[in-house]
C-alpha positions in Angstrom: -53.5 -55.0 -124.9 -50.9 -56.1 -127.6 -47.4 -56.2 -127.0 -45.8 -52.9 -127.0 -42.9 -51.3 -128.0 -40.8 -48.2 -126.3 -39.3 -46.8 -128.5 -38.1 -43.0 -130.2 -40.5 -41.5 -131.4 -40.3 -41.1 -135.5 -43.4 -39.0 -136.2 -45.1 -37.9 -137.8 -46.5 -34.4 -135.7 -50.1 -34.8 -136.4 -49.9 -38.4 -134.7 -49.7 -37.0 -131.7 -53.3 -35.3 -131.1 -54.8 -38.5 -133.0 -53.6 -40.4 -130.5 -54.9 -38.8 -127.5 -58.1 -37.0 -128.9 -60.5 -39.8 -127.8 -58.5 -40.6 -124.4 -58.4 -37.0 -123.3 -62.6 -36.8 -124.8 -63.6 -39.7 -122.0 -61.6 -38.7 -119.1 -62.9 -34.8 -118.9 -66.8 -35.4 -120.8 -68.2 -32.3 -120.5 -65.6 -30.3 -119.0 -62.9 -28.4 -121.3 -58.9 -29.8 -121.8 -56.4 -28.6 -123.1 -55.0 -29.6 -126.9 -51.4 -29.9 -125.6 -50.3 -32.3 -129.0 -51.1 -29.7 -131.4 -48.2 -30.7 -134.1 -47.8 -26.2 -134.0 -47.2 -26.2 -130.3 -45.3 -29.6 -129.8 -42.8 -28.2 -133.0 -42.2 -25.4 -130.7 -41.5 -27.2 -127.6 -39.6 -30.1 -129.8 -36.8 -27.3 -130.4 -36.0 -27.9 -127.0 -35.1 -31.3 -127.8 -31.4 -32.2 -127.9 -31.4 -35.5 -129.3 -34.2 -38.2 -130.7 -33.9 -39.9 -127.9 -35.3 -36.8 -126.0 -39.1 -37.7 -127.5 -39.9 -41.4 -126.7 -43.3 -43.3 -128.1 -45.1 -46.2 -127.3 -46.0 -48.0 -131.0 -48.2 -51.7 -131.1 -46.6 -52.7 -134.6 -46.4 -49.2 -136.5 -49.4 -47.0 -134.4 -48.1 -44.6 -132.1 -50.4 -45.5 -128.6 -48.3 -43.2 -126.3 -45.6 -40.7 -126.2 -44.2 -38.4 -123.9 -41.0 -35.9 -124.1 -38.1 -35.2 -122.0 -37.1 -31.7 -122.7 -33.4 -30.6 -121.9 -33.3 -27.8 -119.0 -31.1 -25.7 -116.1 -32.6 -24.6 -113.3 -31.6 -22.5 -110.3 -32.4 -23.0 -106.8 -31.1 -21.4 -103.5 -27.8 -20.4 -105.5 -26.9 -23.9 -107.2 -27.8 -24.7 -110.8 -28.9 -28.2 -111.6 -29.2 -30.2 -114.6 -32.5 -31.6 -115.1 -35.4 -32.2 -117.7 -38.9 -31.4 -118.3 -40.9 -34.5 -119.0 -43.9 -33.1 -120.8 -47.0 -34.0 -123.1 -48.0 -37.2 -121.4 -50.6 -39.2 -123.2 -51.7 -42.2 -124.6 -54.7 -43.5 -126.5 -57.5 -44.8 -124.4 -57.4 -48.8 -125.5 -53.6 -48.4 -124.4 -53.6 -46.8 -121.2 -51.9 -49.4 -119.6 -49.1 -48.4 -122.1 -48.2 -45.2 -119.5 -46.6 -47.0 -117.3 -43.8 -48.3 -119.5 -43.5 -44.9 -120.8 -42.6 -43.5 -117.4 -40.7 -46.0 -116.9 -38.6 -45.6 -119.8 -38.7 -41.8 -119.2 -37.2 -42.4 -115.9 -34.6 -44.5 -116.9 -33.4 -42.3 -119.9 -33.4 -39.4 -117.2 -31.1 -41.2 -115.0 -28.8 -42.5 -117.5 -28.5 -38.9 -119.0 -26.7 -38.1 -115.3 -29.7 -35.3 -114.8 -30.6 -34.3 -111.0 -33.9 -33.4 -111.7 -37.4 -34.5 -113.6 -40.2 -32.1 -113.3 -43.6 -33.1 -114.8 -47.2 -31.4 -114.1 -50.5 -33.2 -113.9 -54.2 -31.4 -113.3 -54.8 -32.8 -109.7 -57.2 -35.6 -109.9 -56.8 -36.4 -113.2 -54.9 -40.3 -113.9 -51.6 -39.1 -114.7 -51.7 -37.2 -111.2 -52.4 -40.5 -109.5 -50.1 -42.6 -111.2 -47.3 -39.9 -110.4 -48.8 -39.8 -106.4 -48.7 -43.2 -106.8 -45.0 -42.9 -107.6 -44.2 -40.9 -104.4 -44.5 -44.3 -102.4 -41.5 -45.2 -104.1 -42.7 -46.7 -107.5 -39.8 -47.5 -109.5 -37.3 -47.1 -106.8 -36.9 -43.2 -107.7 -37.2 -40.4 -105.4 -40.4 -38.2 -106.5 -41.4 -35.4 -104.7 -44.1 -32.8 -104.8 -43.3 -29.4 -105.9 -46.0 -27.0 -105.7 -49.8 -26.9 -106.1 -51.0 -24.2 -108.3 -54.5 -22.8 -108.9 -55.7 -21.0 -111.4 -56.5 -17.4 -112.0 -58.7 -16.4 -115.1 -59.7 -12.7 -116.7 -62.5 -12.8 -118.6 -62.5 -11.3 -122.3 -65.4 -12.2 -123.9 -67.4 -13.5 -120.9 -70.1 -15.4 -123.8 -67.7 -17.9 -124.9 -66.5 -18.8 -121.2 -70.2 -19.1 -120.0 -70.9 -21.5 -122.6 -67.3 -23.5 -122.6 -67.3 -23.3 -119.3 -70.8 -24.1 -118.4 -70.8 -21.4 -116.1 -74.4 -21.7 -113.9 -76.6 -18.3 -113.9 -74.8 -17.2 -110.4 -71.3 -17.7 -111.6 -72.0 -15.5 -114.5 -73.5 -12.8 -112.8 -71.4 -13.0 -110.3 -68.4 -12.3 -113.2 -70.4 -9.2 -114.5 -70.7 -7.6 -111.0 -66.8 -7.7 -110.4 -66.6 -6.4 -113.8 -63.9 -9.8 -114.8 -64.8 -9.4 -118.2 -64.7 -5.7 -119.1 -61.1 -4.5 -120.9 -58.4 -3.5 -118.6 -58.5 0.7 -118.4 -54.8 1.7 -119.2 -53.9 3.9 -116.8 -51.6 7.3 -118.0 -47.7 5.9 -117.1 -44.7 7.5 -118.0 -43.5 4.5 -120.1 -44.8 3.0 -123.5 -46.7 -0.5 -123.6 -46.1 -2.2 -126.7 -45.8 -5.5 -128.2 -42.3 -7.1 -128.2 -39.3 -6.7 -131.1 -36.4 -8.7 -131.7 -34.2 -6.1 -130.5 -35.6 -6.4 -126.7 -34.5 -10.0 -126.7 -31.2 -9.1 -124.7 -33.7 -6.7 -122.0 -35.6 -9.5 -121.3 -32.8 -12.1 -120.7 -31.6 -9.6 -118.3 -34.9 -9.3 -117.0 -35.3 -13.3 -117.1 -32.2 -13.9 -115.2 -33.2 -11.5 -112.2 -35.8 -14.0 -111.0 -34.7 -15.1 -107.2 -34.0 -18.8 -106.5 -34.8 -18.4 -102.9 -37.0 -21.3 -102.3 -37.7 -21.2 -106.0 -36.8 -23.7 -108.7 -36.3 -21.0 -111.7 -35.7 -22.0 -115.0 -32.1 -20.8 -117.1 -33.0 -19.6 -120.7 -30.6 -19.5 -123.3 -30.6 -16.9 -126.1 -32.8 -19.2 -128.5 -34.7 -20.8 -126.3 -36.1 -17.8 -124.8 -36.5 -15.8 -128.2 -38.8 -18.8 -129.1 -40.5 -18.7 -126.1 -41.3 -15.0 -126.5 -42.6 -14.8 -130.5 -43.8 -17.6 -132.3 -46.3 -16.2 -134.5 -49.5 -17.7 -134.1 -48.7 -19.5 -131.0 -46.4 -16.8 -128.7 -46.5 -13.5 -128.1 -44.9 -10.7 -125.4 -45.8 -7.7 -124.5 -43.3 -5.2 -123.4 -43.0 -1.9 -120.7 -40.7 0.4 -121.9 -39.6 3.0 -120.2 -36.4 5.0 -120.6 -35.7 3.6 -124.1 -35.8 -0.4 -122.8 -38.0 -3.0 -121.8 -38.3 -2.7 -118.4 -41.0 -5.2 -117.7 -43.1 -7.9 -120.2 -45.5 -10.6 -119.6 -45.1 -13.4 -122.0 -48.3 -16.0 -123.3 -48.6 -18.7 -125.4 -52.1 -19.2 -127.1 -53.5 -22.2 -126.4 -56.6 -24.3 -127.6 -59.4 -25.8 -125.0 -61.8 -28.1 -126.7 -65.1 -29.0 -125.1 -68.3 -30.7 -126.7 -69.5 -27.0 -127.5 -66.1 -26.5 -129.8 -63.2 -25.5 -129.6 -61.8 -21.6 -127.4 -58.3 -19.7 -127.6 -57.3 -19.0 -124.1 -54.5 -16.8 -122.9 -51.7 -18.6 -120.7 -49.2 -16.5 -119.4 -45.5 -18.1 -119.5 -43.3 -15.7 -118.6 -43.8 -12.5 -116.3 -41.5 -9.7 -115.0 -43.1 -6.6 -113.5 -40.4 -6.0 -110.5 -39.0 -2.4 -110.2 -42.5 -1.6 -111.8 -44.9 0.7 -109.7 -48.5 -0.3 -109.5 -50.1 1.9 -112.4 -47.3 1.0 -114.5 -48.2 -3.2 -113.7 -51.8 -2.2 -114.5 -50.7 -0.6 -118.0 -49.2 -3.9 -118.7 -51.7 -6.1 -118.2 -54.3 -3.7 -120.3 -51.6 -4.2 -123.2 -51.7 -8.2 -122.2 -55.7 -7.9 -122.5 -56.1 -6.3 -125.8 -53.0 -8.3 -126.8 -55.3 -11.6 -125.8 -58.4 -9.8 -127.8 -56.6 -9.4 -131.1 -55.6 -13.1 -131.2 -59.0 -14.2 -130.9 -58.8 -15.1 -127.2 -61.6 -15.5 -125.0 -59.7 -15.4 -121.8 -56.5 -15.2 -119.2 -55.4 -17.8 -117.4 -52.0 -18.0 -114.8 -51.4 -20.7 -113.0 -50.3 -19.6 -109.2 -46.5 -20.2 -109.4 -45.5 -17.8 -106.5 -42.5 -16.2 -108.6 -44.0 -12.9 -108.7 -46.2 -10.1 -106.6 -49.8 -10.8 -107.3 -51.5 -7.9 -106.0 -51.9 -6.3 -109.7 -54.1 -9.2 -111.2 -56.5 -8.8 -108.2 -57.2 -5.5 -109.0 -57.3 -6.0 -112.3 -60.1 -8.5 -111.5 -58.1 -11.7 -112.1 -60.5 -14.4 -110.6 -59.2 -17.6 -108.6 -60.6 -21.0 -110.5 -61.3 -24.5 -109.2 -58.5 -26.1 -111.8 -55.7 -26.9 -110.0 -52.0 -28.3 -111.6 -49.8 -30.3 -109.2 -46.1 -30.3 -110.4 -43.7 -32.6 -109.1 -39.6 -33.3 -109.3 -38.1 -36.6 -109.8 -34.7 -36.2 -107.5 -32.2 -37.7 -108.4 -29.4 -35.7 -107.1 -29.1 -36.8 -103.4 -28.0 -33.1 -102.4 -31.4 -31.6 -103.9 -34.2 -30.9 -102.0 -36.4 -29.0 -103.6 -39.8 -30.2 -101.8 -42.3 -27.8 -101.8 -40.4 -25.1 -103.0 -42.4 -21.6 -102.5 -41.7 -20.4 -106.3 -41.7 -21.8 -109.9 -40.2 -20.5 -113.0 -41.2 -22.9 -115.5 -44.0 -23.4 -118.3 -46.9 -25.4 -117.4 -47.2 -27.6 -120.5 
């Protein structure tokens, strides 16, 4: 491998999925992954960014061969907020891959010198970048890195031909899908309230919504205004879709659409964000996620995904045939506040980028 530099990153977008294309095409083969370094979706997540420094690339002469972002955050837990970052859209190209270690480790040290008391970053469990952070735990660096949370994955079927051929789903799986009845719309039950698709003028319901989420054992996320009204429409990429009852939102589920490429092309999938269904009863949930469903449909999505981030009561996506999956994401926090210990916290408010 040739010398490489750390530096900002300087562009342009479309870099960014170059790079990685071919890396990310050997490590899964014949299984899907997800197209995280769309230039669409990182321009959304860039507006996190406070500073150029926040987006740091690995470059051999003037090729980008790595990158990775530290996005600005607050987050809540047991009654403290904490200043931290999200260090997000780890890749680098496949001839280079040596090159992640200097990233992280100029991640890391950008963190620290910023005066943060938290790094949280996500890997798919097994995958390389989950090793190299496990691998970290032992003390790599000489930084504190703890695991967070394991979360599973829980899918709803919408059109169950695509995810049989994407997902290479064997004969039994697929029956075993029609029989539950995972693919079939969501039946709207009749509910007092309305079920609708977001409007700027719910943006301060949902904040107050947004900030009732309970830190108890739970590392929670603080939106601001923008941030959050980003999050919730961004045509072609975000969407929300709102309960309202009594003239205001009163619960929403939030999704961003993202792209899984395989060998057999390329699906739209689903991925909840953002959820808030407390204080709603059960039919009203169920109203909700119909609306989420045909919400997924129009946007050409073949299917639901939620990771299982504890944050929330569950018992609605059961019944509404929500299916557990075998991919797994393993998030972790990089401490650097001595007082923190968030280790194994039973809750996460955050995006799973």
């Amino acid at each position: 491998m040739s010398e490489i530099e750390i530096r900002d990153f300087d562009g342009p977008l479309e870099a960014l999925p170059e790079m990685a294309r071919d890396t990310l095409a050997e490590e899964y083969g014949d299984r899907t992954w997800l197209d995280w370094n769309r230039p669409e979706l990182a321009r959304l997540h860039f507006a996190d960014a406070a500073e150029p420094r926040d987006l740091i690339g690995a470059y051999d002469g003037g090729r980008l061969v790595g990158f990775i972002a530290n996005l600005p955050r607050t987050y809540r837990l047991n009654g403290a907020a904490y200043r931290g970052v999200a260090c997000v859209m780890m890749s680098t190209h496949k001839d280079y891959r040596g090159a992640a270690v200097y990233l992280i480790a100029e991640s890391l040290r950008r963190v620290a010198e910023a005066g943060v008391d938290l790094a949280f970053f996500t890997a798919e469990t097994g995958k390389r970048g989950w090793g190299l952070l496990e691998r970290l735990r032992g003390g790599g660096f000489g930084f504190r890195v703890e695991r967070l949370k394991r979360m599973r994955a829980l899918v709803r079927g919408i059109r169950l031909d695509r995810i049989v051929e994407s997902q290479r789903l064997k004969r039994h799986e697929a029956l075993a899908v029609r029989l539950i009845g995972a693919h079939r719309p969501i039946a709207a039950p009749r509910v007092a309230g309305t079920v609708r698709p977001y409007r700027s003028a719910d943006l301060d319901a949902v904040l107050e919504l947004v900030g009732r989420y309970t830190d108890r054992n739970s590392l929670v996320r603080v939106f601001g205004r923008d941030s959050l009204a980003r999050r919730l429409d961004a045509p072609g990429l975000t969407a929300t879709v709102v309960y309202e009852r009594d003239g205001a939102a009163a619960g929403f589920i939030n999704f961003t659409v993202h792209e899984l490429v395989s060998p057999r092309g390329r699906d739209r999938w689903a991925w909840l964000d953002l959820l808030h269904w407390d204080g709603l009863a059960p039919k009203e949930r169920r109203a909700l996620l119909a609306g989420l469903w045909q919400a997924g449909r129009e946007r050409g999505c073949i299917g639901i995904l939620e990771w299982d981030r504890g944050y929330y009561p569950k018992s609605a996506l059961y019944l509404a045939r929500f299916v557990p999956s075998s991919h797994a994401v393993q998030a972790f926090a990089l401490v650097l506040n001595p007082r923190l210990q968030p280790a194994n916290v039973k809750g996460l408010v955050e995006l799973i980028i």
